[in-house]
Backbone as CSV, one residue per row, in Angstrom:
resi,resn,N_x,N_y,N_z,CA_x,CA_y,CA_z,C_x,C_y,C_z
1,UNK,17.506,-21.850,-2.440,17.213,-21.262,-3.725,17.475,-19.757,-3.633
2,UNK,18.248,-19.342,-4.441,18.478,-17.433,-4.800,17.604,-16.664,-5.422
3,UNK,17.531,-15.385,-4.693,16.462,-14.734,-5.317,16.476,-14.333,-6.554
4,UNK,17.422,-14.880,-7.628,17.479,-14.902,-8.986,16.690,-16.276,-9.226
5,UNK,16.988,-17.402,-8.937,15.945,-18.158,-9.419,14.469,-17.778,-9.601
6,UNK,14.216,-17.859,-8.093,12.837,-17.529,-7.992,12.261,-16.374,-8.635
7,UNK,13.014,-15.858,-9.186,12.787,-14.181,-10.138,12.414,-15.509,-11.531
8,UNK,12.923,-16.564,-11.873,12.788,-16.529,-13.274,11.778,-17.885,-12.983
9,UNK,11.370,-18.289,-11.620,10.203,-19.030,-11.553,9.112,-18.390,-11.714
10,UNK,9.343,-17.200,-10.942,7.799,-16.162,-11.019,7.525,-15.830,-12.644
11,UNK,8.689,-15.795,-13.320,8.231,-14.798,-14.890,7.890,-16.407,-15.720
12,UNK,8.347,-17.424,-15.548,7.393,-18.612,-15.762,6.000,-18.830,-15.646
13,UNK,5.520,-19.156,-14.344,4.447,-18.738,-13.497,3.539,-17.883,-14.575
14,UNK,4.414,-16.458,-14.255,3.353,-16.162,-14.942,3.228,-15.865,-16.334
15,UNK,4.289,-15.928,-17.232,3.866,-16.201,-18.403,2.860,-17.681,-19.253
16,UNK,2.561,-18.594,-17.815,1.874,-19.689,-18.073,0.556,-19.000,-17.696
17,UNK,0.220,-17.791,-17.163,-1.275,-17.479,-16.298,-2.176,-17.577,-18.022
18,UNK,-3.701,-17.812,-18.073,-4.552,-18.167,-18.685,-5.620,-16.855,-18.003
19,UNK,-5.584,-16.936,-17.057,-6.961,-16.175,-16.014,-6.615,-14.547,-16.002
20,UNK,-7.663,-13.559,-16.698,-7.130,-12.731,-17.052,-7.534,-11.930,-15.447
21,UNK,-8.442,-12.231,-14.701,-8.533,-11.851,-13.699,-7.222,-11.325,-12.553
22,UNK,-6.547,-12.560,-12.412,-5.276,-12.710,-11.871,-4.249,-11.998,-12.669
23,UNK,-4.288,-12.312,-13.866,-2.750,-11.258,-14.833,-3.484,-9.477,-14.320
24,UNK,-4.883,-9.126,-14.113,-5.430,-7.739,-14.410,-4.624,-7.564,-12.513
25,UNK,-5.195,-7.896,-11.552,-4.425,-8.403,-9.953,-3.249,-7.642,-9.749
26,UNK,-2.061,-8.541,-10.714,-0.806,-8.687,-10.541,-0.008,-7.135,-11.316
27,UNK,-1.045,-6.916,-12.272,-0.447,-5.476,-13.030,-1.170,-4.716,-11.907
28,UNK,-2.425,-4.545,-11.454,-2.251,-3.515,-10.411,-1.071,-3.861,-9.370
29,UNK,-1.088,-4.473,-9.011,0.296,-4.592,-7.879,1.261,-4.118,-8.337
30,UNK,1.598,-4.340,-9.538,3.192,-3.850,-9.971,2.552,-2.520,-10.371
31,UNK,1.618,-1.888,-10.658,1.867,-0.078,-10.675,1.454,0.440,-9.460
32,UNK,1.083,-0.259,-8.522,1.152,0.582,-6.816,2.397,0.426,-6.670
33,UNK,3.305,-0.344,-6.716,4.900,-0.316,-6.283,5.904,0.985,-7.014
34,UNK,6.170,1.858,-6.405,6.548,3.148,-6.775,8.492,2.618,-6.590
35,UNK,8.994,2.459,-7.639,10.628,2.472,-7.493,11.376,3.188,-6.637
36,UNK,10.898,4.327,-6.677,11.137,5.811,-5.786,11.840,4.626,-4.217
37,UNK,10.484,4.147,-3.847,10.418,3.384,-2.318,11.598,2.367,-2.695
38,UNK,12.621,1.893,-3.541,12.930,0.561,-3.327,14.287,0.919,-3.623
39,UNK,14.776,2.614,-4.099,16.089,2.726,-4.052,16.749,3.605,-3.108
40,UNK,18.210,2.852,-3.146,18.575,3.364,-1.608,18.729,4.843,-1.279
41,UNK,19.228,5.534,-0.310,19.333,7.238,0.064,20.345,7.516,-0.867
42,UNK,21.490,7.349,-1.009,22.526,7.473,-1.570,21.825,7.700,-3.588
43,UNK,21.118,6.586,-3.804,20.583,7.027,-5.285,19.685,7.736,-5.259
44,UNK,19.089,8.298,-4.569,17.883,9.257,-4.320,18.816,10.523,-4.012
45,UNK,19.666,10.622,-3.464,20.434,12.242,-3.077,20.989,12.208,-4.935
46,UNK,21.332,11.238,-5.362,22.108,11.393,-6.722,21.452,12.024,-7.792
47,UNK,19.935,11.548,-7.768,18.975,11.745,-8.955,18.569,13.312,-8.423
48,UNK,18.431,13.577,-7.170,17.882,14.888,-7.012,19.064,15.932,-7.243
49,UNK,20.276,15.529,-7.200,21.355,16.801,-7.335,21.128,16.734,-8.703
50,UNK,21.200,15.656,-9.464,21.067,15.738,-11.080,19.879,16.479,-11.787
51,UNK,18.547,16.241,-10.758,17.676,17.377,-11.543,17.838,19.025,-10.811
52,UNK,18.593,18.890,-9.638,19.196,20.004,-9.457,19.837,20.967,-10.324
53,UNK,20.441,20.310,-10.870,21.414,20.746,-12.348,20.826,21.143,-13.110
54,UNK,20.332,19.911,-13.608,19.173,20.633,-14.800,18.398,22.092,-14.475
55,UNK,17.885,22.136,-13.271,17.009,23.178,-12.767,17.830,24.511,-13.134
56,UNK,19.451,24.381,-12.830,20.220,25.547,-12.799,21.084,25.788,-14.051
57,UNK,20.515,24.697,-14.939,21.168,24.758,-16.290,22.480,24.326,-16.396
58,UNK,23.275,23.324,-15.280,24.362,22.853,-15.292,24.590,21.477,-16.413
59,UNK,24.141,21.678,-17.409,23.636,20.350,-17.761,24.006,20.458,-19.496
60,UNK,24.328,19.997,-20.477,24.379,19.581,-21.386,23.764,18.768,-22.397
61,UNK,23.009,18.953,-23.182,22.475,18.277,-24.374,23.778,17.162,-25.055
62,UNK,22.435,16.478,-25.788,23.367,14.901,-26.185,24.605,15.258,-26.847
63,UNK,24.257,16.219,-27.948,25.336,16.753,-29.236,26.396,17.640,-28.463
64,UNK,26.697,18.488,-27.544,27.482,19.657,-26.789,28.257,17.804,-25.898
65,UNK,27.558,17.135,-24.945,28.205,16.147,-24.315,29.276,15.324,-25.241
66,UNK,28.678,15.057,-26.797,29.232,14.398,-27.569,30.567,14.993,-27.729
67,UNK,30.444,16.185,-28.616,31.544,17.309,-28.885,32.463,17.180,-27.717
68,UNK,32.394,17.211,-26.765,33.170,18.072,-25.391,33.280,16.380,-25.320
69,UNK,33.284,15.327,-25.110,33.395,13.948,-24.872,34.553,12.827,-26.034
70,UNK,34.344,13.264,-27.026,34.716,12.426,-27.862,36.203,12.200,-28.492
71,UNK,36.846,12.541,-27.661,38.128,12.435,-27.948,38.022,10.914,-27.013
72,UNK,37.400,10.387,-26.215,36.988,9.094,-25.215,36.221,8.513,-25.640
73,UNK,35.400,8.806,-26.270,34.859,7.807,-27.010,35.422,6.955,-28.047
């Protein structure tokens, strides 16, 4: 069995839970799990040069990206 199945056994599972005890459980578990921990070095150097940017003002708003973009779009 692939860990895509079992991804859509678990959201079964638990969209069948009744016991609010266990659903209250399972949401703490999923907000101790920090994403940060589960993506690789390579996307973590990516996101920090990107707020790098921002920090140094290398960065563009939606409408200036649009303008300067849209001959590709």
């Amino acid at each position: 069995m692939n860990v895509q199945t079992k991804k859509y056994q678990l959201i079964e599972w638990i969209t069948s839970i009744q016991d609010t005890r266990l659903i209250n459980k399972l949401v703490k578990i999923a907000e101790e799990t920090d994403w940060w921990d589960n993506i690789s070095d390579a996307e973590k150097t990516s996101i920090n040069r990107g707020l790098q940017d921002l920090e140094e003002g290398k960065c563009l708003d939606h409408s200036e990206a649009r303008k300067q973009y849209e001959k590709y779009l």
